[in-house]
N, C-alpha and C positions, 0 to 999 in steps of 0.2 A: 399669373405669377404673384407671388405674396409678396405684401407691401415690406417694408425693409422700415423699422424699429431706427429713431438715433436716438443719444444719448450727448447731453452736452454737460458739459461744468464749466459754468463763467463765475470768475471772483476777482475780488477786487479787496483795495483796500481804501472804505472810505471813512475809517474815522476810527483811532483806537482807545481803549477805557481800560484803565488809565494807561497815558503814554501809548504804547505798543503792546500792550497785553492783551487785551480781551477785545470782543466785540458787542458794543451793548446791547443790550436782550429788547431795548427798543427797533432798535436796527433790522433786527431779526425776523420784529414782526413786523414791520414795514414791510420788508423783501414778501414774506409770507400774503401778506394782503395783495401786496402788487401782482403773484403769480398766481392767486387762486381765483382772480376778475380772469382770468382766460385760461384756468384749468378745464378740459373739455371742450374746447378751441383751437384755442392756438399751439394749446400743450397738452398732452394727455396725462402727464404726473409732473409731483417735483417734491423736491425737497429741499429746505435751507440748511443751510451747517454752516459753521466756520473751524477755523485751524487759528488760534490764535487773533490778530487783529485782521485777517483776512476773513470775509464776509462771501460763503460760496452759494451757488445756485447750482443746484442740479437737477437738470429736467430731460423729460423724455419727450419724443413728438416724429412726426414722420414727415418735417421736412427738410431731410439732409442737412447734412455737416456746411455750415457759414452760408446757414438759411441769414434773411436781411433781417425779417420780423422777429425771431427768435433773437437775435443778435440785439435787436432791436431794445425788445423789451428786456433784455439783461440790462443794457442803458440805462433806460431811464429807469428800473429798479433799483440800479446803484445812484441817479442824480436823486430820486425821491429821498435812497436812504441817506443820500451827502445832507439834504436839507434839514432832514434828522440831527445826521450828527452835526451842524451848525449850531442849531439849537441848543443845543447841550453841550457844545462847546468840546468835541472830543478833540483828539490830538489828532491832526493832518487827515480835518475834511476833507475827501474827496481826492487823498493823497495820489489816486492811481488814477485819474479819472485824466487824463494828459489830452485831450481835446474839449473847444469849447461843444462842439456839435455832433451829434452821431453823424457819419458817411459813407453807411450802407451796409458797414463790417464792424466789427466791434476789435479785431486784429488791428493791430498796431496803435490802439488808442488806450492801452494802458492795460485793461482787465487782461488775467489768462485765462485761457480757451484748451481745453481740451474733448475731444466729441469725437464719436464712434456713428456707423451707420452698419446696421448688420439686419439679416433676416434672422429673426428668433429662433432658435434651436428649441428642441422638445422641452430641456431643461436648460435656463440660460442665466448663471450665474456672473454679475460684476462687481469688481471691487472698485469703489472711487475712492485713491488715495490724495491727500490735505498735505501738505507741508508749509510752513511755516517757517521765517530767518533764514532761507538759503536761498538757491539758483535752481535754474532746471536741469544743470549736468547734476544735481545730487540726485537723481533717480537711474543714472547710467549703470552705476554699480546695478544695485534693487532687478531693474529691467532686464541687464545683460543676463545674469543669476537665475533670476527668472525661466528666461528662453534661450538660453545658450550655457548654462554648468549643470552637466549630468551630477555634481556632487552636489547640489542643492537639489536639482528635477531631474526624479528618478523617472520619471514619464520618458526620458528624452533615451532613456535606457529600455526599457522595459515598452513602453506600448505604443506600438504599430504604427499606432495616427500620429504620435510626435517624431518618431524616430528620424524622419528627415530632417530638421530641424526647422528655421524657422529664419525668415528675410525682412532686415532690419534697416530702417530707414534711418541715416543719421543726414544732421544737419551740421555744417560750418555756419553759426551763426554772428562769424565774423567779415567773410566772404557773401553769405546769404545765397549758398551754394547746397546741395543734396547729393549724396550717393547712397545705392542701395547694394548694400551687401547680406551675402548668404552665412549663415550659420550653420553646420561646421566648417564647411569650407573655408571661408572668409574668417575664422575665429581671430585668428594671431595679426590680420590687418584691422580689423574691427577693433581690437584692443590696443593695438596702435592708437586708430581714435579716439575712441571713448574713453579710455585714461586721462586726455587730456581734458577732462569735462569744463573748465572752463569756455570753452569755444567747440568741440564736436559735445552735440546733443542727439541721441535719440528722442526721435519724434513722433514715428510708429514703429509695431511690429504685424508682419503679414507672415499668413502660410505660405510656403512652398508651393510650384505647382503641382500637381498631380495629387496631392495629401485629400483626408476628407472632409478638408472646408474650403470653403471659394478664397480665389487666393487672391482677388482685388475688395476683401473685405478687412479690412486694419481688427486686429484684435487686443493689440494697447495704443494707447497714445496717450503722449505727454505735451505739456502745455511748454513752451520753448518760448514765450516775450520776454525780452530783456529791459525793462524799465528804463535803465539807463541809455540806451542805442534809441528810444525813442522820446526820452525829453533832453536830451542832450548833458545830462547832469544827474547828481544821485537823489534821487526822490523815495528811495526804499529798495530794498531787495525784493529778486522777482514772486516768489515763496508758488512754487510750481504747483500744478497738481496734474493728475495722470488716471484713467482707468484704463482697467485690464479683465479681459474675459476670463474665463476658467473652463476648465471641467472638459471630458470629450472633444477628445482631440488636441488638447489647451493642457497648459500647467493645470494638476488637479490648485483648490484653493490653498492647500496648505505648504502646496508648493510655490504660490503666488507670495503668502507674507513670508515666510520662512528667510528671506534674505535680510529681514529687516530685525533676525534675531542678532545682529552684529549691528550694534551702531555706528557706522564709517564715517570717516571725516567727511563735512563737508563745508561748503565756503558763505559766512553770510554772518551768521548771531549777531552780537552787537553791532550798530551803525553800518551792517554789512561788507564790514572790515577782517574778518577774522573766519577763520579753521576752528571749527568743534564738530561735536557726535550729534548725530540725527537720531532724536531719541522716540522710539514706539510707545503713542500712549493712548489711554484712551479720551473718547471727545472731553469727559469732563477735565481732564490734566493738559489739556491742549493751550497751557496758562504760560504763556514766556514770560519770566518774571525775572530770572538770574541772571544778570547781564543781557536781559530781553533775549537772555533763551532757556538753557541749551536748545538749538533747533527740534523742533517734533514734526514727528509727520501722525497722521491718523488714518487708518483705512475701514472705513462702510462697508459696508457687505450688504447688497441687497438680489434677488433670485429679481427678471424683470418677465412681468407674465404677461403676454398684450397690451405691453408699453407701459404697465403700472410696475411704481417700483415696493416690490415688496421687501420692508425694512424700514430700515437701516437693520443692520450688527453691528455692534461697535466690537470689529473686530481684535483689536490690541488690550481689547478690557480682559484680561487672559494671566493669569499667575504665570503662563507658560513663556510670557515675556519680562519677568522680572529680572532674569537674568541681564538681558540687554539695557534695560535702564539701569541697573546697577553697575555697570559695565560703563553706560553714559555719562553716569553721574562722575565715574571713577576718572574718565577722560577727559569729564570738564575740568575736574581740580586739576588735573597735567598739564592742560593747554593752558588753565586760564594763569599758573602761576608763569607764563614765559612773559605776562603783561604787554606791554606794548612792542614784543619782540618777537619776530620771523621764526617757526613756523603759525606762532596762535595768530599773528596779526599776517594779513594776506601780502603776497609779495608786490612791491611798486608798481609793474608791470599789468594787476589787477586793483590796484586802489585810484586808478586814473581817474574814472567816475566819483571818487569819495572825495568827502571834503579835504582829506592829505594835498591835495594839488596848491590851495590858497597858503597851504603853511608852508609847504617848499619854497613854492614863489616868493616868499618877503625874505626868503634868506639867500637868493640867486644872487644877487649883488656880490654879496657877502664872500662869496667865493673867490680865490685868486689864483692865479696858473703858479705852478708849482716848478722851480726852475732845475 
């Protein structure tokens, strides 16, 4: 039987240049040194990126999804690069790093995780997309789009192997509950869901049984850690990241970014308070500078040939998304002039984690019953 190919992205946020913008080009190469001592070991490829002050790892290897050593060494690549950014005095060392010690998993200790395990198809294209200032429901829209709207994926219309469509794994990650539901059938409860991205997350997406891919093999997934649910307070927004297969049988690719020609609101930019556009750019524009955003996402594009990732694309470096950043920029001047007003600034019921809670509180007193 042929070995089965994973793919992980663990990131983190361990130190930003300056404030929240960037990741320093030190950092980077830290990451890069720390993963090429066991390129041909422990890993068969990899690649560092970042998405603004997020610092990604993305590697290939064949030991399944929330392998310990794999997990392992994402760790202590982010503790080495925290001692980096000490050094240099970046803004919120080791901001994500929410345990003193590894224990076994790298889930629930701050970094997002997202990983795939699959057998290699003859040609086997993935995209690993980066976002930056938001949450992990900002990719429900993107995903649903994806693998369930025949007006974005004419595949889902037109050819065979998608035409049943495609079962989709959402999370309550307020409950820390799971249901799997089928698309089409399930569309209009799905949407129920996943509209409310704050709390239902897509997590995977799987084929259908009977189609022509194995249908216990995940063909997206999305990185769902909530920062705030595991240090009990607001230490930064989660800034997701997600690959996605393509090609044969799968969204072709152009059906994969094509959702992200519409910049959609979503929830995070500044201090992780606020509603703006998720803006397609490429890595070199991946700079939150304007109110520490508008939020970005970036999607890679690499073909993966015997575990090596051939690439990167920088797939959003593309005239053909001008449209959409102009369209972002056009929606941050809308949002940002509401200032500190509902809908740019996030509703109470989601700033609980934000510092908002300390300034209500000194004016509790303050309030008197109304006769």
């Amino acid at each position: 039987m042929e070995e089965k190919i994973t793919v992980s992205i663990i990131k983190a946020d361990v130190g930003g240049w300056p404030g929240h913008a960037l990741v320093h080009p030190e950092l980077m190469s830290v990451a890069r040194k720390e993963l090429e001592k066991v390129k041909g070991k422990l890993l068969i490829d990899y690649h560092v990126a970042n998405c603004g002050d997020d610092l990604e790892l993305i590697m290939t290897h064949r030991r399944g999804t929330d392998d310990e050593e794999v997990h392992r060494l994402a760790w202590e690549t982010f503790e080495t690069a925290t001692k980096k950014a000490e050094e240099l005095k970046l803004y919120g060392a080791g901001q994500d790093l929410l345990s003193d010690a590894f224990s076994g998993n790298i889930k629930g200790m701050g970094p997002g995780v997202a990983e795939l395990e699959f057998i290699e198809r003859r040609g086997e294209p993935i995209v690993a997309f980066l976002m930056d200032k938001t949450e992990p429901g900002a990719f429900n829209l993107p995903i649903f789009k994806m693998f369930g709207d025949p007006f974005n994926t004419i595949g889902l219309v037109i050819d065979p192997s998608a035409h049943a469509g495609f079962r989709f794994e959402v999370w309550d990650i307020y409950e820390h509950k799971r249901v799997f539901m089928d698309c089409p059938e399930e569309m209009y409860s799905l949407l129920a869901l996943i509209g409310a991205k704050s709390r239902y997350v897509i997590k995977r997406i799987f084929p259908k049984p009977g189609g022509s891919l194995p249908d216990n093999e995940a063909v997206a997934a999305i990185s769902t850690e909530k920062l705030y649910e595991i240090a009990g307070d607001y230490v930064g927004k989660d800034d997701p990241v997600a690959l996605v297969r393509a090609q044969s049988g799968l969204p072709a690719l152009g059906e994969v970014l094509e959702p992200f020609s519409f910049p959609h609101l979503v929830s995070g930019w500044m201090r992780g308070s606020h509603n703006g556009p998720i803006m397609p750019v490429a890595q070199r524009n991946a700079v939150c500078t304007r109110f520490d955003g508008p939020p970005r996402v970036v999607a890679l594009g690499f073909q993966i040939a015997n575990g090596r990732l051939v690439g990167p694309v920088d797939l959003f470096d593309d005239p053909g998304f001008d449209n959409a950043r102009s369209l972002a920029k056009d929606a941050a001047d809308y949002m940002r002039r509401h200032g500190p007003f509902e809908p740019h600034r996030l509703p109470l019921s989601e700033m609980e984690y934000t510092t908002m809670p300390k300034v209500l509180g000194k004016l509790k007193n303050r309030f008197k019953s109304v006769k």
